[in-house]
C-alpha positions, 0 to 999 in steps of 0.5 A, spaced: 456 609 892 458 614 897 461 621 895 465 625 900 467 632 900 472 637 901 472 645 899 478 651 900 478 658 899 485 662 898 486 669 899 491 673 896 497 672 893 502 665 894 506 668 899 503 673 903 496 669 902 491 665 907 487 661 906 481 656 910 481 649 907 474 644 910 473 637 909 465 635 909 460 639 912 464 643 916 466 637 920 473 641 920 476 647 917 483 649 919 487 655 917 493 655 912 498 659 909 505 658 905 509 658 912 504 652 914 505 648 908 513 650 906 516 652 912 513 650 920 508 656 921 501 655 924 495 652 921 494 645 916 496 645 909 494 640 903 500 634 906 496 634 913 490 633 910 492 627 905 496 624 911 490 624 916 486 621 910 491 615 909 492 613 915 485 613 917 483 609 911 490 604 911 487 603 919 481 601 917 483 596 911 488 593 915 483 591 921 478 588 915 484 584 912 486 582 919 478 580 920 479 577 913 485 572 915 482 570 922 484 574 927 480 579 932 484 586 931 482 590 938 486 596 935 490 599 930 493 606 930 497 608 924 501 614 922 501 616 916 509 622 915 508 625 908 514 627 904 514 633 901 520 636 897 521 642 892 523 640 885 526 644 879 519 643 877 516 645 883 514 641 889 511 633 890 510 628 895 515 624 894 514 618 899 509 616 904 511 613 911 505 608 914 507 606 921 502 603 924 501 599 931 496 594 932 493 589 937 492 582 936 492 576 940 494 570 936 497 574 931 505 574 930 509 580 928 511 577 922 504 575 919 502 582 922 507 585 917 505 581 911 498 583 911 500 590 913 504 591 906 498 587 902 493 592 906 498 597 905 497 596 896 490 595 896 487 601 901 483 605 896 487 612 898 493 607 897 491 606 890 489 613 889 496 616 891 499 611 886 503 617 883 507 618 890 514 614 888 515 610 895 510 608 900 512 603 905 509 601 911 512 598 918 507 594 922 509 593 930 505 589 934 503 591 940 501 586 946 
């Protein structure tokens, strides 16, 4: 079975801090900091990463499924929103949002949904974020 890698560094304190997150080889590497995760300053931070990650897995499970069921997806493209919210106890992701957008002749609406909310149950990184409360899914076929 395949494994995957991903490394950070952080120097400094919490607030007054940075640090250099890179996934893989090298194949990314971005900066980020306090202000990028818990305010709106440059760079990346955990929840972009874990978004990124959900999205690509999500899209591709759901062309598999939409194979699986019969049909030819020639594209889906999903956004992945995370929800991050700072609690007494600290902060959580609370909901993950997946809105995905697929072409597919034959397929109507309706059915796209039903298999999107499946997928949506079974990709691996889903499974993985079982801990995070709400994970929805809204799929908008597109002609």
């Amino acid at each position: 079975m395949a494994t995957r890698n991903g490394s950070a560094e952080w120097k400094g304190d919490l607030p007054g801090g940075t640090g250099t997150v890179r996934v893989g080889d090298g194949v990314f590497t971005g900066d980020y900091s306090f202000s990028s995760r818990f305010e709106e300053g440059e760079g990346t931070n955990p929840e972009e990463l874990i978004a990124a990650a959900h999205a690509g897995c999500f899209s591709m499970a759901l062309s598999g499924d939409l194979g699986r069921a019969g049909y030819d997806p020639q594209l889906v493209e999903t956004t992945a929103t995370v929800h991050l919210e700072l609690e007494d106890s600290g902060p959580r992701i609370a909901r993950i949002d997946l809105d995905t957008r697929a072409t597919v002749a034959g397929l109507s609406g309706e059915e796209l949904q039903q298999i999107a909310d499946g997928t949506k149950d079974n990709c691996p990184v889903s499974k993985a974020l079982a801990a995070v409360e709400t994970i929805t899914v809204n799929a908008e076929l597109v002609s």
